[in-house]
N, C-alpha and C positions, 0 to 999 in steps of 0.2 A: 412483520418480520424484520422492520426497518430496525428496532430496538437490539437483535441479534448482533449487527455488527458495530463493533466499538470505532469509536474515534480515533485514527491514527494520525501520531504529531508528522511524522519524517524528520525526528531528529534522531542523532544518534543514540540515545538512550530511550526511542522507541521501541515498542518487537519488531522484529524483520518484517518489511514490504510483504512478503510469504503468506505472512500469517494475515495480516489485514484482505490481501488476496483472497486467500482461501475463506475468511468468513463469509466474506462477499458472496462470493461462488455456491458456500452452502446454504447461506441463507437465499440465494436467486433462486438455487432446486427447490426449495420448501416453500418459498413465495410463487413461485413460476414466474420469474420476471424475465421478459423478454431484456434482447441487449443492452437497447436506449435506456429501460430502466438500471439496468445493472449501472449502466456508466455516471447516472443523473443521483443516482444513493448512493456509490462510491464518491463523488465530489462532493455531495454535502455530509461525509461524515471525515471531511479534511479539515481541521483549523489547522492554523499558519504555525509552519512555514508550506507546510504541504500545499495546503488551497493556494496558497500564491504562487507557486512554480504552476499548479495545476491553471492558476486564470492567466497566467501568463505563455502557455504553452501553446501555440496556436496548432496546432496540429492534431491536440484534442477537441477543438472546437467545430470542426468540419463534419458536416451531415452523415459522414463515413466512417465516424466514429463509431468503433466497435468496441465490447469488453476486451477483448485480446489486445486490441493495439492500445486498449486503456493499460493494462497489464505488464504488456512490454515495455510502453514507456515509463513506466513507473518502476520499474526492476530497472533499470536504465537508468535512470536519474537517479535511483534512491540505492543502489545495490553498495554491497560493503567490499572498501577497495584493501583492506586488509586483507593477509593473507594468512592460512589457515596456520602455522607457525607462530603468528602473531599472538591470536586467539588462546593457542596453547601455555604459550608463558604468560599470559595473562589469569592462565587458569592454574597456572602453577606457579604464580605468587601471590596468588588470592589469599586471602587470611579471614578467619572468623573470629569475629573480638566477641 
């Protein structure tokens, strides 16, 4: 089920943190992976820059690490500080050559 979820960069021309989330999440229902797995295949389908904020975050390294507080932190650190205004003129000077 590991193959299901894709590789997320965390840069900004990634999909949204969301999306990498959620595969996760569906692919853990269909795998049945308990938390500690959820957390241990979400970190190894990080390459950098992702993995490096992740090996450097010590707060995910504590035995109490849970998906959710994987989840959190990661919306947290990765979330889009633009605002939805932004988005909009952005989509409305888009062009198709």
């Amino acid at each position: 089920m590991i193959f299901l979820v894709p590789k997320w960069l965390g840069s900004k021309s990634a999909v949204p943190p969301e999306e990498f989330l959620a595969a996760i999440g569906e692919a853990a229902k269909i795998g049945r992976w308990d938390d500690p797995d959820r957390v241990q295949i979400a970190a190894l389908k990080l390459p950098d820059p992702a993995k490096s904020f992740y090996n450097t975050c010590s707060e995910l390294h504590t035995e109490d690490t849970t998906g959710q507080k994987f989840k959190s932190v990661f919306r947290e650190r990765f979330k889009d500080v633009h605002i939805d205004q932004y988005h909009f003129r952005r989509l409305q000077m888009a062009r198709q050559d």
